[in-house]
C-alpha positions as CSV (number, residue, x, y, z in Angstrom):
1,X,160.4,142.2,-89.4
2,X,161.2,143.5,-92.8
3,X,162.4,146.9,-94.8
4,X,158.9,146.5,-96.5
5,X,160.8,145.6,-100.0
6,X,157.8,145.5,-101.8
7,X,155.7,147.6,-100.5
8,X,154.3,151.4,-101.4
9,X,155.2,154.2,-99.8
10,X,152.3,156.4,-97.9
11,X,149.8,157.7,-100.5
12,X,150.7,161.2,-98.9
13,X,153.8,160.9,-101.5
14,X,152.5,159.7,-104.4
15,X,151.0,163.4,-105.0
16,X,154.6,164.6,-105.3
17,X,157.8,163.4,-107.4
18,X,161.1,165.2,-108.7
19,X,163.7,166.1,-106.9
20,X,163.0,169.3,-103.4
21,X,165.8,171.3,-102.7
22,X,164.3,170.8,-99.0
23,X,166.4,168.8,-96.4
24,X,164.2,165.4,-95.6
25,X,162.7,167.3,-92.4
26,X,161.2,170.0,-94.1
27,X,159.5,168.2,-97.1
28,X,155.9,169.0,-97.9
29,X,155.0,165.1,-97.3
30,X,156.9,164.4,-94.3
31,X,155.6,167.7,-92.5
32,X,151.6,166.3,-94.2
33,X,152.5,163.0,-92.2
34,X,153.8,164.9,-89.1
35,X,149.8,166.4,-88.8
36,X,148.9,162.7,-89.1
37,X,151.0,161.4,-86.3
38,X,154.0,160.1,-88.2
39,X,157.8,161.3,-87.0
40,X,160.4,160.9,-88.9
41,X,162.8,157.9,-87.5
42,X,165.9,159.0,-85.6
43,X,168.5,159.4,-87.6
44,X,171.1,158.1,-84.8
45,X,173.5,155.2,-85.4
46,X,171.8,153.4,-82.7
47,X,168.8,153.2,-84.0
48,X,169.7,151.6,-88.1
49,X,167.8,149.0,-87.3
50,X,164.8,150.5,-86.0
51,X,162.3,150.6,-88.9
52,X,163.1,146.8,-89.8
53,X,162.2,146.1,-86.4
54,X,159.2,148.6,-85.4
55,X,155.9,147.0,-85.7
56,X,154.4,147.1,-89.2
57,X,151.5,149.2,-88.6
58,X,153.3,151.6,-87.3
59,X,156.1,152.0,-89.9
60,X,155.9,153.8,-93.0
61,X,158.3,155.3,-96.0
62,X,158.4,158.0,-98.9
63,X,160.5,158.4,-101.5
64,X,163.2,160.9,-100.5
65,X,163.5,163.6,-102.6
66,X,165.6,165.5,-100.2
67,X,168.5,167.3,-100.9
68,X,171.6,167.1,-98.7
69,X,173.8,170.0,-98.4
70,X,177.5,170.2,-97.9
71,X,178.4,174.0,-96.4
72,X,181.3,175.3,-96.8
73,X,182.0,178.6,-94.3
74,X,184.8,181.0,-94.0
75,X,186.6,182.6,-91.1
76,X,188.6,185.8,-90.7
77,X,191.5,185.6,-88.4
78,X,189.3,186.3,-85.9
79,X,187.0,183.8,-85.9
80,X,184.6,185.4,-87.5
81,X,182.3,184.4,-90.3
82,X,182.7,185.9,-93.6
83,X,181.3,183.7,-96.0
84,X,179.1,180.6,-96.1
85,X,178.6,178.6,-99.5
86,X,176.2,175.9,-100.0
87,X,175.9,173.3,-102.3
88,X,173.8,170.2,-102.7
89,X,175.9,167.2,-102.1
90,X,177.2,164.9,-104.6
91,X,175.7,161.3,-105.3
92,X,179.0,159.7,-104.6
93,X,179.2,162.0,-101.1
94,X,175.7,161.1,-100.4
95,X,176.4,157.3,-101.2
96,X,179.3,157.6,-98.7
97,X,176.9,159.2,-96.1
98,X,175.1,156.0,-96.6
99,X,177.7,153.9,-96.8
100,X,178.2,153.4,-92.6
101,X,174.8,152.7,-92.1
102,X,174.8,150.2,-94.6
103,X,177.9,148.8,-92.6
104,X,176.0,148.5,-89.6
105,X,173.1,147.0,-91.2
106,X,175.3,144.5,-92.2
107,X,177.0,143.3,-89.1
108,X,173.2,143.3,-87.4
109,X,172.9,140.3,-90.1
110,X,169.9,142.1,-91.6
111,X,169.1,142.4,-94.8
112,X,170.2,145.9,-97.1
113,X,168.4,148.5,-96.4
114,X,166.2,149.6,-99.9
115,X,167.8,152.5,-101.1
116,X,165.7,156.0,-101.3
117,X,163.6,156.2,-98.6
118,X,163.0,158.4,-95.7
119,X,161.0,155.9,-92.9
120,X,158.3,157.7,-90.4
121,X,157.1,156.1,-87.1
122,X,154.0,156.7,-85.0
123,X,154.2,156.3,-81.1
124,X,153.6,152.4,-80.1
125,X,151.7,151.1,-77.2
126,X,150.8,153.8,-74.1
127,X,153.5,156.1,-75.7
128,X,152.4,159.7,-77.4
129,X,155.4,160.2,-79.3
130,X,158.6,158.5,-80.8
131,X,161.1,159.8,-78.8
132,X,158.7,158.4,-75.4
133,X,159.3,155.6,-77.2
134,X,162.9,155.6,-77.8
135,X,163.4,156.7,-73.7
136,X,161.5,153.8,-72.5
137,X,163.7,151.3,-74.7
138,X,166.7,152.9,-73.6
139,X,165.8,152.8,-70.1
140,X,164.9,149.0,-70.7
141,X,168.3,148.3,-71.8
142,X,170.3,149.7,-69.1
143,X,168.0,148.2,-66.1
144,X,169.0,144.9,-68.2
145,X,172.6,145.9,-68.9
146,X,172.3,145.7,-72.6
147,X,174.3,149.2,-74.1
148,X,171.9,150.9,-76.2
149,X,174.0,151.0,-79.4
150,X,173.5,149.2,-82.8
151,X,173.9,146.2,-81.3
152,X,172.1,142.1,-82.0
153,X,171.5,142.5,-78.0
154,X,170.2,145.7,-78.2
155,X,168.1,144.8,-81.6
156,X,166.4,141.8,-79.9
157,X,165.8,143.5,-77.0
158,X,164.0,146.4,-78.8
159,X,162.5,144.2,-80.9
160,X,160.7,142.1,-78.5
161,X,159.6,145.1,-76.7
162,X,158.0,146.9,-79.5
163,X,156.0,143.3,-80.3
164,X,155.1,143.5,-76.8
165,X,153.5,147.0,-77.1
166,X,152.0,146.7,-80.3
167,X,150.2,143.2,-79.1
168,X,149.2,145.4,-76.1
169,X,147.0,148.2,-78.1
């Protein structure tokens, strides 16, 4: 188990560099990577832990060159939109997006996340895609009563399991 602290991202993004005005989903590398097999990991609190604990193989990480976006839209009295403004979020807003996760990291007693990266999965074991993945762990915990939140129950328990499936290929 590790954030892979010293190791490279996929080749896929070492053609690119610079900032994209593209949100993380819709970057040339990630959407090169989704042809390959690679999904990007969830992006639910549940799941922080989930690329220091998928098996290594199966992980990998870009740089993110994404660009977040805070909109602002207006309403009429009626409800009614009459304007929407976009503009790219701020790096201390963007560090407070982060800083939550990091939080959670944290009390799972794992080690900080490295900053910058945008982590993609590919399906372990029997499984054809991430999310079959992510049901099967989910339905693993509740037949064992362990609540499927970014928990060290729930992080052993997927952990272990993932081990299991990987071993199994």
């Amino acid at each position: 188990m590790s954030w892979d602290e010293d190791g490279t991202p996929h080749p896929l993004a070492q053609r690119r560099s610079g900032r994209s005005e593209q949100e993380p989903d819709r970057l040339p590398e990630v959407r090169e990577l989704e042809a390959l097999g690679w999904e990007p990991a969830p992006e639910e609190a549940a799941w922080v832990f989930l690329p220091y604990v998928w098996p290594p193989a199966d992980r990998t990480w870009i740089p993110d060159r994404s660009t977040h976006w805070a909109v602002d839209t207006v309403l009429d009295g009626h409800g009614h939109i009459t304007d929407v403004h976009a503009e790219p979020l701020a790096g201390p807003d963007l560090r407070g997006l982060d800083r939550e996760t990091d939080e959670a990291v944290a009390a799972l007693g794992l080690p900080p996340r490295p900053p910058g990266r945008l982590w993609l999965l590919r399906p372990v074991g029997r499984f054809t895609s991430v999310a079959a993945v992510l049901d099967h762990l989910r339905g693993l915990a509740a037949g064992r009563g362990v609540d499927p939140a970014a928990t060290a129950a729930f992080m052993e328990l997927v952990r272990a399991e993932l081990a299991e499936l990987a071993a199994a290929e």
